[in-house]
C-alpha positions as CSV (number, residue, x, y, z in Angstrom):
1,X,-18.6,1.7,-5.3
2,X,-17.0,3.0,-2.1
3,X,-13.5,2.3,-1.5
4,X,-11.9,2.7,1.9
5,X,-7.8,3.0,2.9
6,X,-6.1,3.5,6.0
7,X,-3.4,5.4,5.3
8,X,-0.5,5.5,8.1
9,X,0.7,8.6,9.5
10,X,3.8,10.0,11.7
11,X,4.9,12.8,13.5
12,X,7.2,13.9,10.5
13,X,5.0,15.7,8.0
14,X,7.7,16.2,5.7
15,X,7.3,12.1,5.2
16,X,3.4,11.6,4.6
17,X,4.4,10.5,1.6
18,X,1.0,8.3,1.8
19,X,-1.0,10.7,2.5
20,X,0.6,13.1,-0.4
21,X,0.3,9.9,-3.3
22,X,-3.6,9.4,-2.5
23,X,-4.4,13.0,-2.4
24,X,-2.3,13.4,-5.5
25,X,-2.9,10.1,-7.6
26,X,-6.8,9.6,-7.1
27,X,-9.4,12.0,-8.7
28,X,-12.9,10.8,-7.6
29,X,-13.0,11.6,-4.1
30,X,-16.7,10.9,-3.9
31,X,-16.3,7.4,-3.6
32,X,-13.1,7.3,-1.4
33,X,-13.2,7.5,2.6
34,X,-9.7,7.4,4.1
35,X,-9.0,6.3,8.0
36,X,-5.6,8.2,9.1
37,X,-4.0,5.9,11.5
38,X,-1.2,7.3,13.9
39,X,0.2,5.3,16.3
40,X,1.6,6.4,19.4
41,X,4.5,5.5,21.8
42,X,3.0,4.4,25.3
43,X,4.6,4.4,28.8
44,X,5.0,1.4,31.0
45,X,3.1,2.3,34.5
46,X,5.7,3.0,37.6
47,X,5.1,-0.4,39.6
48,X,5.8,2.2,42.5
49,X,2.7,4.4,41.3
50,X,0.2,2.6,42.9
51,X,-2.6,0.4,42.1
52,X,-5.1,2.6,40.2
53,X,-1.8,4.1,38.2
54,X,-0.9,0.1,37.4
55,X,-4.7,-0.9,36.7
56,X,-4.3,1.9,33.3
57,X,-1.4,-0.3,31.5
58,X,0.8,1.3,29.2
59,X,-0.6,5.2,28.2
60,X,0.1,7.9,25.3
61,X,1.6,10.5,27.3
62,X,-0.4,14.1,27.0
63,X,2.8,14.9,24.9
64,X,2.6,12.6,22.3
65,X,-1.4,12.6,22.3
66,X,-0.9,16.3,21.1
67,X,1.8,15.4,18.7
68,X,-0.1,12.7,17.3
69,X,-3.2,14.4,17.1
70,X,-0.9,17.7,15.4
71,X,0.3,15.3,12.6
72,X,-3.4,13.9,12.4
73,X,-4.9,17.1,11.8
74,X,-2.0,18.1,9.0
75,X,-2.4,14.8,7.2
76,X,-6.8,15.5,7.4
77,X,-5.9,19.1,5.9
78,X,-3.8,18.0,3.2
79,X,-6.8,15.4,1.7
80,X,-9.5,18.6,2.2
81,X,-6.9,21.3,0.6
82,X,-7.3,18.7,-2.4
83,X,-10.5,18.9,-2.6
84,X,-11.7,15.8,-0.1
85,X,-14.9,16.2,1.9
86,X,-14.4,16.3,5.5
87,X,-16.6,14.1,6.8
88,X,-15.0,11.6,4.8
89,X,-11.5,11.7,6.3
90,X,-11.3,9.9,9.6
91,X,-8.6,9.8,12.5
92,X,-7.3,7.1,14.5
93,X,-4.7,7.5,17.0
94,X,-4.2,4.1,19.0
95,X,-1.5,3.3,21.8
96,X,1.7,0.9,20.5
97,X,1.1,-2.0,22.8
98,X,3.6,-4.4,20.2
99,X,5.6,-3.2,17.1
100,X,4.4,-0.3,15.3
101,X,4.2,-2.5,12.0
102,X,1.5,-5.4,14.0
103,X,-0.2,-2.4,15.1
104,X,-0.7,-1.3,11.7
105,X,-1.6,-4.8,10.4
106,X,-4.2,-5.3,13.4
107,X,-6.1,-2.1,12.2
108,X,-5.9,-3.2,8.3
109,X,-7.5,-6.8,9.8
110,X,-9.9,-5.4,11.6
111,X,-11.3,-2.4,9.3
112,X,-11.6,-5.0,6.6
113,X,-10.0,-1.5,4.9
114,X,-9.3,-2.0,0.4
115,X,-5.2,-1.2,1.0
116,X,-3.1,-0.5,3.7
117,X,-1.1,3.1,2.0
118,X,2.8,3.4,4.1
119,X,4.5,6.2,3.4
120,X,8.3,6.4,4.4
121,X,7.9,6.1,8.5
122,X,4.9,3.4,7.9
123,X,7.9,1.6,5.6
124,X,10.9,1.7,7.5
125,X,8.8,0.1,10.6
126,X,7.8,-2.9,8.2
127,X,11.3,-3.1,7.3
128,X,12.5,-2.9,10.6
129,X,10.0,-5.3,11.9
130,X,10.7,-8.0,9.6
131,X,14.5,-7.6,9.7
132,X,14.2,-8.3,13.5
133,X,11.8,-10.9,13.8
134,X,13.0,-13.9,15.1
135,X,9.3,-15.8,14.5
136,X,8.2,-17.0,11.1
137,X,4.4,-16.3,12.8
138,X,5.0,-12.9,13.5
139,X,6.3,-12.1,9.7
140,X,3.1,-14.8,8.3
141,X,0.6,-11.6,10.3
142,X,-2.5,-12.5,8.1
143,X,-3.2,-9.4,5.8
144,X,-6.2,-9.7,3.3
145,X,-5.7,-6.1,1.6
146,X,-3.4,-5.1,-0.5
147,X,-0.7,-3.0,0.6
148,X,0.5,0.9,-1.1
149,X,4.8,1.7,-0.3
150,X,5.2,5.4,-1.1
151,X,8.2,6.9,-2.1
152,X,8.6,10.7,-2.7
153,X,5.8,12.0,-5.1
154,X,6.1,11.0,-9.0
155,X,5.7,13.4,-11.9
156,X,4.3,12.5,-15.3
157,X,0.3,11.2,-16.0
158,X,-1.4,9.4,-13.5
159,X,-1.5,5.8,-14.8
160,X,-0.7,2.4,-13.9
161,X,1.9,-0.4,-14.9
162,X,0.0,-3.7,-13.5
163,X,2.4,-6.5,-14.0
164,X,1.0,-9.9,-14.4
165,X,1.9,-13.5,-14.7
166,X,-1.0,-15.4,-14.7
167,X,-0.6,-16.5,-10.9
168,X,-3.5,-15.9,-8.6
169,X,-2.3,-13.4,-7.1
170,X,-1.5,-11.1,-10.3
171,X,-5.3,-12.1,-11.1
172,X,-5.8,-10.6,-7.7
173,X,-3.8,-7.7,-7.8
174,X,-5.8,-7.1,-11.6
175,X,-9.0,-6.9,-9.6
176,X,-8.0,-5.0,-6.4
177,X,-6.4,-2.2,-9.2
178,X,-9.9,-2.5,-11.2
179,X,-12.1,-1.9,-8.2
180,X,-9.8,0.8,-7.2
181,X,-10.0,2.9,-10.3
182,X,-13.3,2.3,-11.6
183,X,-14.8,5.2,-11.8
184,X,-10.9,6.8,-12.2
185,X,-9.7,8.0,-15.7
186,X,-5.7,6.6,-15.2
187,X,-4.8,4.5,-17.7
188,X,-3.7,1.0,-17.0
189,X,-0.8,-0.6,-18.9
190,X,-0.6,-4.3,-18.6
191,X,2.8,-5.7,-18.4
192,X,4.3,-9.4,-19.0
193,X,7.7,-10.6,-19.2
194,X,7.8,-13.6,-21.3
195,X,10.3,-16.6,-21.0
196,X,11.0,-18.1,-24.5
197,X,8.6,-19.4,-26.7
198,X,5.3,-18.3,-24.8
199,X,3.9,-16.2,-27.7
200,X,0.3,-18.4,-26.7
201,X,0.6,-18.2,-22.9
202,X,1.1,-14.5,-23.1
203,X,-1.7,-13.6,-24.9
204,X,-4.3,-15.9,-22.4
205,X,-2.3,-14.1,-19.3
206,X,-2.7,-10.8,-21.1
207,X,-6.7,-11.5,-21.9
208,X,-7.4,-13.3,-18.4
209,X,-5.8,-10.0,-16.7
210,X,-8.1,-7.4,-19.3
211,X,-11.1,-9.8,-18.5
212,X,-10.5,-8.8,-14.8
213,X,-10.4,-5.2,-15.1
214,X,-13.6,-4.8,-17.4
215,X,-15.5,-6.8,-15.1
216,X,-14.7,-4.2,-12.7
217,X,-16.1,-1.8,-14.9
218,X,-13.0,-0.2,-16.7
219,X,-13.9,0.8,-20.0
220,X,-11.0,-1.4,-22.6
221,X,-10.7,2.0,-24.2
222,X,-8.3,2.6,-20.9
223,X,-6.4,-1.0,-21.2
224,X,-2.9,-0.5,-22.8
225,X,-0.7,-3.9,-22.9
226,X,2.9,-4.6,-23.3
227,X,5.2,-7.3,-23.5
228,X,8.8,-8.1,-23.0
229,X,10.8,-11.1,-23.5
230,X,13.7,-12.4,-21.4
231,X,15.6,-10.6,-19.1
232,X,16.0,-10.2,-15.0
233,X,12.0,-8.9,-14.3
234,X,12.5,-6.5,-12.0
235,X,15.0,-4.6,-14.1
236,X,12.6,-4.7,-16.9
237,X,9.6,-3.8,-15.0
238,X,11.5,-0.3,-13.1
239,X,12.9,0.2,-16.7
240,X,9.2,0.5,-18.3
241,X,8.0,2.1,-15.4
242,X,10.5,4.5,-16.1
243,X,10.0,4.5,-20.0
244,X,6.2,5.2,-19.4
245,X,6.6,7.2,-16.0
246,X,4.1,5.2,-14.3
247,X,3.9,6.9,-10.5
248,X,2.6,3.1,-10.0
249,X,3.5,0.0,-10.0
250,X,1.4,-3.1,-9.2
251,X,2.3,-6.8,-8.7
252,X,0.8,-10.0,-6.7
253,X,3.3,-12.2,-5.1
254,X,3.4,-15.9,-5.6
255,X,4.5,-17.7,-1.9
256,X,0.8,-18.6,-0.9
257,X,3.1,-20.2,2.5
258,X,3.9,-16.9,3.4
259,X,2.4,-13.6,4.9
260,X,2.2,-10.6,2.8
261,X,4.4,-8.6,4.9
262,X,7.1,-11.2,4.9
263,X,6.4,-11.6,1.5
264,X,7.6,-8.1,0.5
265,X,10.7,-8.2,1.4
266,X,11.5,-11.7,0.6
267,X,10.2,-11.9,-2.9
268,X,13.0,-11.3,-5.3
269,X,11.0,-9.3,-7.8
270,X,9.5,-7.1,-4.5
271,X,13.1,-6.9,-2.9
272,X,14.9,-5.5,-6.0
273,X,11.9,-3.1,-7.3
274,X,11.8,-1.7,-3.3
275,X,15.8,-0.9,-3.7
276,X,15.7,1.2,-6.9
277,X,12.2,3.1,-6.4
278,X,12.4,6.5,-5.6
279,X,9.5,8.0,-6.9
280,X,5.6,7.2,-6.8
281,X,4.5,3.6,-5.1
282,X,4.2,0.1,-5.1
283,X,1.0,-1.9,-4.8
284,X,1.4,-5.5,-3.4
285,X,-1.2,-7.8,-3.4
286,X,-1.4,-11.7,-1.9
């Protein structure tokens, strides 16, 4: 089945560190189509300019059209140098009428795209959009994919530590990583932290969360579980990510109140995994 991301993309090429993870991590390219979104600083008309200058609104100056469409054209390369077809690698480059993090999120809406990949520019204007909002709405954007933060690029094999808890949205998060790797060969570690005596209630979260992978099609043959007891959850889940040197990490969030973006860097388990990761990425999923 096809999968589709929009990965984000800057003028710094020394920071696609989206692009780098999803030519790096995924290994059926047949499948995948990737929409490189840049999106580019505008100028305010001159009011002094003249009617027909005022009727254009804000514009990407020729400038930063040629720097956007430079970075564009290095992120396209780096997909095809690993072995991507290009015709299915398209690029976006869209004037910033708001913040560069709502632009982002309009696109994801709209493309009905399966993740939303930030690499460290795509990041730091989530983080500073959410730091600065004064509106509860404007952090609540509605955002139905999941969303990829990558750090620099991770060594080691190419799997993935899911971490459930039973919630929806783990259950969620287990399907968006099923349909995702399919047709992959990464193996999938399932990971629980349990709280006392919930010997019973791990195994069903455990089962419930294999149940949703296979009926994506991964083969149990690629399922690997593990289970914790105790202990602060982040910590334990960045300590067996390192343990098994997982370049990813994948975890649904719990406030169904709240918007995903908003949601990242208000959930404690999100907050404290974002601080110490400095290596591969983190999926989040509503």
């Amino acid at each position: 089945m096809e999968r589709h991301l929009l990965v984000t993309v800057s003028e710094e090429i020394a920071c696609l560190h989206g692009v780098r993870f999803v030519a790096d991590f995924l290994e059926n390219l047949e499948t995948l189509r990737v929409t490189l979104l840049f999106v580019a600083r505008t100028h305010t008309p001159d009011p002094w300019g003249g009617r027909e200058y005022l009727l254009r609104g804000p514009h990407i100056s020729n400038e930063v059209r040629w720097r956007g469409e430079r970075a564009l054209g290095e992120a396209k390369e780096m997909l095809i140098q690993r072995g991507m077809a290009s015709d299915r690698i398209h690029t976006l480059l869209i004037p910033k009428t708001t913040h560069v993090a709502k632009e982002m999120a309009r696109e994801a809406v709209r493309g009905n795209y399966d993740a939303l990949v930030l690499g460290r520019r795509g990041y730091a204007a989530l983080s500073e959009w959410v730091s600065s909002s004064v509106s509860s709405n404007m952090l609540d954007e509605p955002l139905a994919s999941p969303v990829w933060i990558c750090r620099k690029e991770a060594q080691g094999p190419r799997n993935v530590l899911l971490c459930v808890d039973g919630s929806p949205a783990s259950l969620r998060m287990a399907d968006h990583v099923g349909f995702m790797l399919q047709d992959e060969t990464h193996r999938i570690c399932l990971f629980h932290v349990m709280s006392g005596e919930g010997g019973r209630d791990a195994a069903r979260i455990l089962d419930e969360a294999q149940g949703v992978l296979t009926a994506n099609g991964v083969d149990p043959q690629r399922i690997d579980r593990r289970l914790e007891v105790g202990g602060k959850v982040s910590d334990l889940i960045l300590e067996e990510a390192a343990r098994g040197h997982y370049p990813v990490i994948a975890t649904g969030h719990q406030d169904e109140s709240r918007g995903l973006f908003s949601s990242i860097f208000t959930g404690p388990v999100c907050t404290c995994v974002l601080k110490k990761l400095e290596h591969g990425s983190l999926w989040v999923s509503k």
